[in-house]
C-alpha positions in Angstrom: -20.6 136.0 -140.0 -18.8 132.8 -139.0 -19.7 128.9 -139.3 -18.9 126.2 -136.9 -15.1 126.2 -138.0 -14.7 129.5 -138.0 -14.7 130.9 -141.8 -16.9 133.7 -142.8 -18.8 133.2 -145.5 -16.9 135.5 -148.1 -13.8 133.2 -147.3 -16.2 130.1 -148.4 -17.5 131.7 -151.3 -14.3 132.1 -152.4 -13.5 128.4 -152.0 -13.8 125.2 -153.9 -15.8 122.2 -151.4 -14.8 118.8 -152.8 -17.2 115.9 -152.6 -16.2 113.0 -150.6 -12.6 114.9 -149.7 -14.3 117.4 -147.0 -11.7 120.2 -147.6 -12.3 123.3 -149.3 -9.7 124.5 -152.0 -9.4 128.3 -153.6 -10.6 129.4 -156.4 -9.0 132.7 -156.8 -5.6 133.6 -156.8 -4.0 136.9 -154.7 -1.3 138.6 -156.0 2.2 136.9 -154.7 3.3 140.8 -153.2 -0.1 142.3 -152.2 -2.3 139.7 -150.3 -5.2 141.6 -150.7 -5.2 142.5 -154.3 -6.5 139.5 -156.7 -4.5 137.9 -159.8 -4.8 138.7 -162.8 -1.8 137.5 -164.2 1.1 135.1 -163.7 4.7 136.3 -164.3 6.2 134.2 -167.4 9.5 134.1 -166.1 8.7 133.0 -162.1 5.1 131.9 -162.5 4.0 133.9 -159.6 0.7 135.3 -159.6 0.4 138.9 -160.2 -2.4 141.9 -159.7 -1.9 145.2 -162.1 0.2 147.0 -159.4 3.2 144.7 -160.2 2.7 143.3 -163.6 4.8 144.6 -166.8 2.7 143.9 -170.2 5.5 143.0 -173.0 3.3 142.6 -175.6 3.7 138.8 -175.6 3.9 137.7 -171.9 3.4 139.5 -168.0 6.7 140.1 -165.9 6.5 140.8 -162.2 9.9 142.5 -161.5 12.8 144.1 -163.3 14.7 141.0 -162.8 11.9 139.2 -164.5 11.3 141.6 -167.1 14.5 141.1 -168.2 14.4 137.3 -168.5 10.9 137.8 -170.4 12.4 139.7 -172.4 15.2 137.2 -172.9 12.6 134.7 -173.8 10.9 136.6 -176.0 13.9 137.6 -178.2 15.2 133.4 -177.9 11.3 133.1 -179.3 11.9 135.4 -181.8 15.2 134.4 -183.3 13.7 130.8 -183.2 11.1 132.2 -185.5 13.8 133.7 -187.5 15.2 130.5 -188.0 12.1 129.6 -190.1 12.9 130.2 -193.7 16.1 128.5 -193.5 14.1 125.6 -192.5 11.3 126.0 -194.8 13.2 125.7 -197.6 14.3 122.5 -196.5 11.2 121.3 -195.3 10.0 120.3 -198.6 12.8 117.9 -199.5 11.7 114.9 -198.1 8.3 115.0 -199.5 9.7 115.7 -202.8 12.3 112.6 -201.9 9.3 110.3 -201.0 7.3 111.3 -204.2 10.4 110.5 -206.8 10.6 107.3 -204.8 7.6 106.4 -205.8 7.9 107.1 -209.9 10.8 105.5 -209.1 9.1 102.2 -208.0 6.4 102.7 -210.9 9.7 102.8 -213.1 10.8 99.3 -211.8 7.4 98.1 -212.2 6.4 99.2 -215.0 10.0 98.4 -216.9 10.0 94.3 -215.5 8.3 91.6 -218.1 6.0 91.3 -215.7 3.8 93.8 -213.8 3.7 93.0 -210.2 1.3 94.8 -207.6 4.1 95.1 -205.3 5.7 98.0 -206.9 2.4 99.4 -208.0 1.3 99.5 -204.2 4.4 101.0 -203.1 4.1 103.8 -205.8 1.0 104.1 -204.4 1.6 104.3 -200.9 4.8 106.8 -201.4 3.2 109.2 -203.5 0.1 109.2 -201.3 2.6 110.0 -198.1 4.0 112.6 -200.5 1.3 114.6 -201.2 0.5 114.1 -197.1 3.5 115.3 -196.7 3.6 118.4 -198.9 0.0 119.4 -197.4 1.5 119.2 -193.7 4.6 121.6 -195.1 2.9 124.2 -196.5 0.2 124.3 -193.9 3.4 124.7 -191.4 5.6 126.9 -193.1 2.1 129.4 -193.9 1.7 129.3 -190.5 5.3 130.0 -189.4 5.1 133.2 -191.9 2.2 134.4 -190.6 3.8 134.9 -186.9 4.0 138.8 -185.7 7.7 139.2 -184.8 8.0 139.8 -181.0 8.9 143.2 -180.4 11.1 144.7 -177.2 9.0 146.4 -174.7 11.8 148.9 -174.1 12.5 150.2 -177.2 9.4 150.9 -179.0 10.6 152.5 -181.8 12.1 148.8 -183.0 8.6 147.3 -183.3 
């Protein structure tokens, strides 16, 4: 069945009208190779949309080609080594709030050691250890999280997962 301009009603279904604009948009995708088929993925590498025919599962992303599946695969492994990278940087990640809180006794020190106590230490010591402790809680909360990542695993040779 067609309307005035022509479109059948499944193609309207299938399309978005916009108030005020008067044009229809899509709301589903096809698959970038097969017209017909519908999306149900989109390639990591090329961002085309893909139905199950052409897509590649890797565990951790949808390839469309070979060509693709090698540059997911790429990405995937530059993912992974960034990962790898993490407890090199953990350890180091809790230096500067460790530096921030001995600056802070630090400015206690001062304060407390002058003839005098004045509040401008006092609130400093305050303010750096409180941006310490911050800080601590934001490090461990990241590096737990970085530790608790699944390694990515290569789609090609199971037996390395």
């Amino acid at each position: 069945m067609h309307t005035e301009d022509g479109i059948t009603r499944l193609q309207m279904e299938n399309q978005l009208a916009v108030p005020g604009d008067g044009r229809r948009y899509p709301t589903k995708m096809n698959c970038f190779n097969h017209n017909n088929a519908a999306a149900v993925g989109i390639c990591k590498h090329c961002n085309k949309a893909i139905c199950h025919a052409c897509l590649t599962d890797t565990g951790d992303g949808l390839a469309c080609t070979d060509t693709c599946l090698d540059a997911v695969i790429a990405l995937n492994a530059l993912i992974d080594r960034s990962r790898n990278t993490a407890p090199v940087t953990n350890a180091n990640a809790y230096l500067s709030p460790a530096f921030v809180g001995v600056m802070g006794v630090i400015f206690i020190a001062v304060g407390l050691a002058s003839s005098r106590i004045s509040p401008l230490p006092v609130a400093m010591c305050i303010a750096f250890v409180a941006y310490s402790c911050f800080s601590f809680y934001r490090v461990h909360k990241w590096v737990s999280a970085a530790n608790s990542r699944s390694p990515i695993r290569d789609v090609r040779n199971p037996s390395d997962g």
